[in-house]
PyMOL Python script that loads the backbone (N, CA, C, O; Angstrom):
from pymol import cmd

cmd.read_pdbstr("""\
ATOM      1  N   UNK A   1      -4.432  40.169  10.812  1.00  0.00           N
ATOM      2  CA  UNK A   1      -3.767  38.931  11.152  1.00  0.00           C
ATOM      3  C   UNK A   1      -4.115  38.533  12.575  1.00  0.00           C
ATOM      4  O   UNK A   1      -4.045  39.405  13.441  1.00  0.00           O
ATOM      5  N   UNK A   2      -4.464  37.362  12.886  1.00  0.00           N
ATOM      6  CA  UNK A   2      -4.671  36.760  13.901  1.00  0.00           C
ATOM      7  C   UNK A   2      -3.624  35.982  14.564  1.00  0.00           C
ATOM      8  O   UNK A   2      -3.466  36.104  15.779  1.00  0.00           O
ATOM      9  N   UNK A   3      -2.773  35.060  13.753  1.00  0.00           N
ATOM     10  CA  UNK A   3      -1.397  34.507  14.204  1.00  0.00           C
ATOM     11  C   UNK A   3      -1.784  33.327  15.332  1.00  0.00           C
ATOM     12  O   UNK A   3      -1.241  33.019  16.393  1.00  0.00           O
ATOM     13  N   UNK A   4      -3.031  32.771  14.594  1.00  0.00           N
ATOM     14  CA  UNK A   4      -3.486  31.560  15.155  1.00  0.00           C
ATOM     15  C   UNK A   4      -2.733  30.167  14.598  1.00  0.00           C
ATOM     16  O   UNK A   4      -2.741  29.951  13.386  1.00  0.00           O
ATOM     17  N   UNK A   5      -2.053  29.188  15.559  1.00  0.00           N
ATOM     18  CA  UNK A   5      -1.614  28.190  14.674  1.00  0.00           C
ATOM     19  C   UNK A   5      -2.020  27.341  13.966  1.00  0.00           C
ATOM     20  O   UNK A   5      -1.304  26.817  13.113  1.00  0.00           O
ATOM     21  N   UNK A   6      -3.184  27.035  14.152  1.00  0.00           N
ATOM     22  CA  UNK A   6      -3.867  26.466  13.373  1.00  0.00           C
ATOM     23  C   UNK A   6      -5.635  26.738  13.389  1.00  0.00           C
ATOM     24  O   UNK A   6      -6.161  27.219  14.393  1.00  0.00           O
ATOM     25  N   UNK A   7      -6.463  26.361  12.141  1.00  0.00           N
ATOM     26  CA  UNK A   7      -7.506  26.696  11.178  1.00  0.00           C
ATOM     27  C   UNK A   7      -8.158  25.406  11.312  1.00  0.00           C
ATOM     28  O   UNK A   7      -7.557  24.503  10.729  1.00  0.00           O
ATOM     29  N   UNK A   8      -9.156  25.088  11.881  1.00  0.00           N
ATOM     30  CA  UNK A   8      -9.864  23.913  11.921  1.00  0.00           C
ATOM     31  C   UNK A   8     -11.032  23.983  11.160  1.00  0.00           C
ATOM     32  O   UNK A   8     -11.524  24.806  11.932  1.00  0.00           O
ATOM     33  N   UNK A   9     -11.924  23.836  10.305  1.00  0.00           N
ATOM     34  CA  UNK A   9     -13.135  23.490   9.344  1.00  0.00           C
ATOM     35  C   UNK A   9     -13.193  21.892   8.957  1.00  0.00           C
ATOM     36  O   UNK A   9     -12.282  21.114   8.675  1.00  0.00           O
ATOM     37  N   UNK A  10     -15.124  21.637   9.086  1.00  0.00           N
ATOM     38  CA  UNK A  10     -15.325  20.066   9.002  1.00  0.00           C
ATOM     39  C   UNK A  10     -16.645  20.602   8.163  1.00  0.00           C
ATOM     40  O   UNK A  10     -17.138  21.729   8.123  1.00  0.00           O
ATOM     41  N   UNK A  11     -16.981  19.537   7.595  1.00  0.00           N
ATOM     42  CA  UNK A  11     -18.256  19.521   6.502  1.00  0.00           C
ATOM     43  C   UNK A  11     -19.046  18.073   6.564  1.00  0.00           C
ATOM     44  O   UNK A  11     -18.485  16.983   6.681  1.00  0.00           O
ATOM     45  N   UNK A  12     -20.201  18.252   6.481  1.00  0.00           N
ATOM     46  CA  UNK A  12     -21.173  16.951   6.279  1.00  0.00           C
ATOM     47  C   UNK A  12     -20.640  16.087   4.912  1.00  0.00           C
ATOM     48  O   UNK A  12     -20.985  16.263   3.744  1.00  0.00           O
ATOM     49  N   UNK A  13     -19.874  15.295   5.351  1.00  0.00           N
ATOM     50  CA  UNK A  13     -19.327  14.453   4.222  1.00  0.00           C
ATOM     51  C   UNK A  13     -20.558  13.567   3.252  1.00  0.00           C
ATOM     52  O   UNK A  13     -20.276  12.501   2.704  1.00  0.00           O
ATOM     53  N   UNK A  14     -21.823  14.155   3.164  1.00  0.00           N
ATOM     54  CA  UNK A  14     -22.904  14.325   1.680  1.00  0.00           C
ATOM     55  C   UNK A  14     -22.494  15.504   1.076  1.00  0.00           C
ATOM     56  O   UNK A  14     -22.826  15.653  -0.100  1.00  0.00           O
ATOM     57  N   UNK A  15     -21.762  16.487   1.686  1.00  0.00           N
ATOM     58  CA  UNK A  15     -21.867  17.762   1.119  1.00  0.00           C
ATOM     59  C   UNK A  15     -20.072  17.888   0.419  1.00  0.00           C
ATOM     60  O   UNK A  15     -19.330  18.727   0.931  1.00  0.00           O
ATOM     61  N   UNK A  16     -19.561  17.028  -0.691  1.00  0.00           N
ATOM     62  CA  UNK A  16     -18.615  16.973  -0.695  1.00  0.00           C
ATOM     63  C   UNK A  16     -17.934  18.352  -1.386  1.00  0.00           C
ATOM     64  O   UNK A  16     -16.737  18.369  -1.670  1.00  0.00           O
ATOM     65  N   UNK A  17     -18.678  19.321  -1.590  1.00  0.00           N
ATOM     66  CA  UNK A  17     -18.292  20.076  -2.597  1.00  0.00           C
ATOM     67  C   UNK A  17     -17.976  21.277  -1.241  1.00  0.00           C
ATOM     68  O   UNK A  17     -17.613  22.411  -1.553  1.00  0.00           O
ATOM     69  N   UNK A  18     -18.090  21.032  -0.289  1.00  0.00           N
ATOM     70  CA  UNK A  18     -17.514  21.897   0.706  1.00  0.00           C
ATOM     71  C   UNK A  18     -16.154  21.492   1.263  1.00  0.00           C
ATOM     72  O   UNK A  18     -15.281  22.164   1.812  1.00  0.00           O
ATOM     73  N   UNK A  19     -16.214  20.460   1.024  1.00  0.00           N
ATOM     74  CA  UNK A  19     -14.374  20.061   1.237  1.00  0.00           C
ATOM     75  C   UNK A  19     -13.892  20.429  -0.043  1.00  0.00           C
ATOM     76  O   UNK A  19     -13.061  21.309   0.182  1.00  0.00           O
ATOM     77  N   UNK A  20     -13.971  20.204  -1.451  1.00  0.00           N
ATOM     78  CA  UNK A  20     -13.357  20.825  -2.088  1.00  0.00           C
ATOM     79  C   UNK A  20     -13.089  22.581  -2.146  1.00  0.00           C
ATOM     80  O   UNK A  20     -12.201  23.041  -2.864  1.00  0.00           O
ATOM     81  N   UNK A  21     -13.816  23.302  -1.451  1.00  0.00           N
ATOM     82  CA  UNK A  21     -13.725  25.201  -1.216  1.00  0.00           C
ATOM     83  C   UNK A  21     -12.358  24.666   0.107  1.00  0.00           C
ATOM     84  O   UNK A  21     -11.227  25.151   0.093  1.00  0.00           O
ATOM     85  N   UNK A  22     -12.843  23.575   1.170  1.00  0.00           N
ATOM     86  CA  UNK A  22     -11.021  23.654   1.889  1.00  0.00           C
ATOM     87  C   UNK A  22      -9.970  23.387   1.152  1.00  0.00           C
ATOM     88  O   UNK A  22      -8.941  24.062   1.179  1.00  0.00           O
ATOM     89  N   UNK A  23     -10.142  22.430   0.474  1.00  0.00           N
ATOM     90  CA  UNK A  23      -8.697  22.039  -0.353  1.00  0.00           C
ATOM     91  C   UNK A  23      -8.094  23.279  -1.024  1.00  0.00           C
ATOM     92  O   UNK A  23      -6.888  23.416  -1.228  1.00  0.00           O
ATOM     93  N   UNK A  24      -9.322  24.434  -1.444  1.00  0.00           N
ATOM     94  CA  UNK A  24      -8.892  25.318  -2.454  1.00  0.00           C
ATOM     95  C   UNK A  24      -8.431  26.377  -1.673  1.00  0.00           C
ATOM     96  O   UNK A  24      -7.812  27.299  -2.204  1.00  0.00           O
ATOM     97  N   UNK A  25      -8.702  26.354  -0.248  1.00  0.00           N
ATOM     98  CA  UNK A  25      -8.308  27.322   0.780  1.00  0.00           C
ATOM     99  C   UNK A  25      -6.735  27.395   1.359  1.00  0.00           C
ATOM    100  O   UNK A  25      -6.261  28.314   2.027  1.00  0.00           O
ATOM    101  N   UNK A  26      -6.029  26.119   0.899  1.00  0.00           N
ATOM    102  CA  UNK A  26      -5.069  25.270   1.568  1.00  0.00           C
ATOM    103  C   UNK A  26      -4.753  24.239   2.305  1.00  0.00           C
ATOM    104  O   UNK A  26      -3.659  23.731   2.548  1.00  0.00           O
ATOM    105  N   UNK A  27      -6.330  23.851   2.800  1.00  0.00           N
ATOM    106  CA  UNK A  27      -6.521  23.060   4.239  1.00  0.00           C
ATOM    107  C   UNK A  27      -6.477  21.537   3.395  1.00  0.00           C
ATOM    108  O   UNK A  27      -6.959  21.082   2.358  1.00  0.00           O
ATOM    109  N   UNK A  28      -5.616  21.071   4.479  1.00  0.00           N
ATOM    110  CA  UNK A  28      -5.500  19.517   4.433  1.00  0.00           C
ATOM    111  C   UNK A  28      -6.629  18.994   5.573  1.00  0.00           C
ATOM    112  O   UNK A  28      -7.062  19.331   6.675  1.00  0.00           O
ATOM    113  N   UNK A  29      -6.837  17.776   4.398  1.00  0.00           N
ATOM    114  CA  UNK A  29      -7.630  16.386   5.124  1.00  0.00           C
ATOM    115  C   UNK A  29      -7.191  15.399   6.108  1.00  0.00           C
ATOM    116  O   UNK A  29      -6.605  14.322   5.997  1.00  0.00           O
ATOM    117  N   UNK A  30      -7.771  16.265   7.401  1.00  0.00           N
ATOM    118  CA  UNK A  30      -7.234  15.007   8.409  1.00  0.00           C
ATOM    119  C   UNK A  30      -8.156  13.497   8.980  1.00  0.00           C
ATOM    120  O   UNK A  30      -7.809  12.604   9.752  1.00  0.00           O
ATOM    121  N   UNK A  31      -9.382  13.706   8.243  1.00  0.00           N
ATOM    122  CA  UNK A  31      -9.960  12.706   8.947  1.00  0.00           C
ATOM    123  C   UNK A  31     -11.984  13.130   8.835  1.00  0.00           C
ATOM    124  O   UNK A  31     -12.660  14.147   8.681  1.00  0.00           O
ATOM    125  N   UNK A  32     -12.298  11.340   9.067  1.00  0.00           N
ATOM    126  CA  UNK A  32     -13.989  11.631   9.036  1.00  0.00           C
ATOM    127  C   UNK A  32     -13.906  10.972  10.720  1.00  0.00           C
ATOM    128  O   UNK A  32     -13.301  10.029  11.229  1.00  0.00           O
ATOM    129  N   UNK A  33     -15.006  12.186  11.309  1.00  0.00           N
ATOM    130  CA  UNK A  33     -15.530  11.784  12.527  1.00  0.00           C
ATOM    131  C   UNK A  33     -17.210  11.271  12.159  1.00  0.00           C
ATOM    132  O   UNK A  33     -18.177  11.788  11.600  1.00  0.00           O
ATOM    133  N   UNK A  34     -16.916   9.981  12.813  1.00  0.00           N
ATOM    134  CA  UNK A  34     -18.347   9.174  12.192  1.00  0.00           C
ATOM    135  C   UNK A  34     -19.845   9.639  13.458  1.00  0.00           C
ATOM    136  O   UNK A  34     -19.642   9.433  14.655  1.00  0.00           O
ATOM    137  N   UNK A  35     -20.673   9.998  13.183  1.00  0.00           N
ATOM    138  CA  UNK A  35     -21.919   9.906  13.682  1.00  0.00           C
ATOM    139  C   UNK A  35     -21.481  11.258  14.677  1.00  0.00           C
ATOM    140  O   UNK A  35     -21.691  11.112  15.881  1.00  0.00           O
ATOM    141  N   UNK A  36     -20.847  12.637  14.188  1.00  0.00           N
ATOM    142  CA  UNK A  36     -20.402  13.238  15.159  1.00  0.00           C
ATOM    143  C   UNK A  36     -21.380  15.029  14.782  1.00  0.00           C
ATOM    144  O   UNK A  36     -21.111  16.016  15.465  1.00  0.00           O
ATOM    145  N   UNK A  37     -21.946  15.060  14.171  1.00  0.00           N
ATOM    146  CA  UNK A  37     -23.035  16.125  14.085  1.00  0.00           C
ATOM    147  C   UNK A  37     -24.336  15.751  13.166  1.00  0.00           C
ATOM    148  O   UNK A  37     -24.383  14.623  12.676  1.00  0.00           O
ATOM    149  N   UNK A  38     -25.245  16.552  12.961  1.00  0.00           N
ATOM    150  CA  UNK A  38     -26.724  16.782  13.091  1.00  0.00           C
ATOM    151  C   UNK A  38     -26.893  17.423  11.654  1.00  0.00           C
ATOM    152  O   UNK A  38     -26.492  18.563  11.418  1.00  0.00           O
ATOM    153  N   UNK A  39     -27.299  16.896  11.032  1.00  0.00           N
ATOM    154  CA  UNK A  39     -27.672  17.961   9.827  1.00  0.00           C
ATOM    155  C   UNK A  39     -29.883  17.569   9.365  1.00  0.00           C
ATOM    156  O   UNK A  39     -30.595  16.693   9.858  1.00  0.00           O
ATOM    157  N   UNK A  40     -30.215  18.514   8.436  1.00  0.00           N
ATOM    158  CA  UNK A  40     -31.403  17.956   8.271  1.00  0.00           C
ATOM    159  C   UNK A  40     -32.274  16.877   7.985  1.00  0.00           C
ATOM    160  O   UNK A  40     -33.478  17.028   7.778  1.00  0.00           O
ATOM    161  N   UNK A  41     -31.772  15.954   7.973  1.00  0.00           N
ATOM    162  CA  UNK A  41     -31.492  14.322   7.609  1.00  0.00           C
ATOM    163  C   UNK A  41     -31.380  13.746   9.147  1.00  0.00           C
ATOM    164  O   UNK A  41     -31.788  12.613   9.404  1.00  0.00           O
ATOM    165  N   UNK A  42     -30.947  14.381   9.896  1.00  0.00           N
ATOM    166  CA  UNK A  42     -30.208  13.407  11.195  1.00  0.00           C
ATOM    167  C   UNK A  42     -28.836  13.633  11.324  1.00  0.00           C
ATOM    168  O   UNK A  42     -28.109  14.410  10.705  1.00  0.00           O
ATOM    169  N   UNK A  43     -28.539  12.683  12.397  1.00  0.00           N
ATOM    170  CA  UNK A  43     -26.986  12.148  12.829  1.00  0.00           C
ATOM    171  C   UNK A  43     -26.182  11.747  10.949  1.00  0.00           C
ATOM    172  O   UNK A  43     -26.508  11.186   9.903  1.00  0.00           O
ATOM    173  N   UNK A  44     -25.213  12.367  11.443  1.00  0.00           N
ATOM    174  CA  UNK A  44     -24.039  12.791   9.912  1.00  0.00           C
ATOM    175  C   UNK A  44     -22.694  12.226  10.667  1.00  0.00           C
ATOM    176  O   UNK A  44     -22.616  11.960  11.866  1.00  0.00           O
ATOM    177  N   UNK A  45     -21.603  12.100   9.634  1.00  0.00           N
ATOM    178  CA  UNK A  45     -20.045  12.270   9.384  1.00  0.00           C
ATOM    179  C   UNK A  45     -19.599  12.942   9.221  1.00  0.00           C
ATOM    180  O   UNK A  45     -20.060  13.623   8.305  1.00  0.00           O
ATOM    181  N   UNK A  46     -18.650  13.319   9.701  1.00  0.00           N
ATOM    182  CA  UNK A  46     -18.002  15.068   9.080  1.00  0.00           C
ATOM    183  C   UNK A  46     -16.858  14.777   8.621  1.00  0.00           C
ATOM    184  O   UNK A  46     -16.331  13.871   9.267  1.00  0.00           O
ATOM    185  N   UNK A  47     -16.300  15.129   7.848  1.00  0.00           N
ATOM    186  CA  UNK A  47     -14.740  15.286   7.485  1.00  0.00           C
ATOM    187  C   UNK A  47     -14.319  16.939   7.873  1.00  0.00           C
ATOM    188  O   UNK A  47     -14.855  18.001   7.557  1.00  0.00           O
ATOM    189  N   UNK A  48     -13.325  16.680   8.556  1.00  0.00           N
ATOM    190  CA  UNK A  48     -12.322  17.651   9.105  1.00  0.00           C
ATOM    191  C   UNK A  48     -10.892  18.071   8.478  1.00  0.00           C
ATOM    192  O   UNK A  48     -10.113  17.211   8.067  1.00  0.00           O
ATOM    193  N   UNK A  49     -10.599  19.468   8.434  1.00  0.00           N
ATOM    194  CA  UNK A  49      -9.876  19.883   7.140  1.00  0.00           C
ATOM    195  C   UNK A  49      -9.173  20.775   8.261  1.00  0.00           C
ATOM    196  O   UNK A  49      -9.778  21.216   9.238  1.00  0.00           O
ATOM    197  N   UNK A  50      -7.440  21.045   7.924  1.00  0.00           N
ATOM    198  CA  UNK A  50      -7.105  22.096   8.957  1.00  0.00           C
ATOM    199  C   UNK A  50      -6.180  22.377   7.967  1.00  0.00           C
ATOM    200  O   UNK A  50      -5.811  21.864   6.911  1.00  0.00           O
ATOM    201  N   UNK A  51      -5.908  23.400   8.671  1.00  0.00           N
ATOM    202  CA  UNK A  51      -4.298  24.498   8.039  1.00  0.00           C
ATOM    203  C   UNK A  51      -3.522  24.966   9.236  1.00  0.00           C
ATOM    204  O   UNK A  51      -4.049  25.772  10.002  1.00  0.00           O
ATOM    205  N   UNK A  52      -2.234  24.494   9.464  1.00  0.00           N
ATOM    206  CA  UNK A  52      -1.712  25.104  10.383  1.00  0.00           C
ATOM    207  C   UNK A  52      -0.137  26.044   9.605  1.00  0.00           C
ATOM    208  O   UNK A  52       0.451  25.821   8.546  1.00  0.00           O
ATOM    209  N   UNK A  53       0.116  27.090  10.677  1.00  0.00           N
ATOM    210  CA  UNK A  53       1.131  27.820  10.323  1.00  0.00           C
ATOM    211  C   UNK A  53       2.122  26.990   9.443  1.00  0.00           C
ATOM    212  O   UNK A  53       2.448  27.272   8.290  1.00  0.00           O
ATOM    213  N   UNK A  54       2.525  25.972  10.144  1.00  0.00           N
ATOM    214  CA  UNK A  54       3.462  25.567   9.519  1.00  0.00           C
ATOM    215  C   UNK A  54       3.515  24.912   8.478  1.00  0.00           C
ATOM    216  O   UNK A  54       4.504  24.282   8.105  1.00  0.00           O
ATOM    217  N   UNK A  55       2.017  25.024   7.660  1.00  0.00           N
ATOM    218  CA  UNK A  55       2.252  24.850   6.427  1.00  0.00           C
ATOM    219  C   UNK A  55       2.061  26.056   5.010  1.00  0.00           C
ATOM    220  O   UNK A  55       1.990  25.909   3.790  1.00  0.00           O
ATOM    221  N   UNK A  56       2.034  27.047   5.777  1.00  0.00           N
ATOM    222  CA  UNK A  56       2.436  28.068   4.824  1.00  0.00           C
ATOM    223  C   UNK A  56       3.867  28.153   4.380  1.00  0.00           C
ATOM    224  O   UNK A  56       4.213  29.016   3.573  1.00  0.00           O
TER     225      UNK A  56
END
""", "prot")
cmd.dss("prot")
cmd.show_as("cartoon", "prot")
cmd.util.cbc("prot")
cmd.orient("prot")
């Protein structure tokens, strides 16, 4: 146990099947950051997924 309050994970929103492994983790969808990382293609979107304590 780490007893961190919160769990932050983001995914190249082409790659939608990696937000569905967060959803299945617990992590809620907070949001797409537009033009905010690099993937093999170029400049991407990410969608950002968190879990904090207080939603266990």
């Amino acid at each position: 146990q780490v007893g961190a309050n919160r769990v932050q994970a983001k995914h190249d929103v082409n790659n939608p099947h990696s937000g569905l492994v967060m959803k299945k983790c617990g992590m809620k969808y907070e949001g797409t950051l537009r033009s905010a990382a690099v993937n093999n293609q170029g400049v991407c979107d990410v969608s950002i997924y968190a879990l904090l304590k207080s939603d266990r």
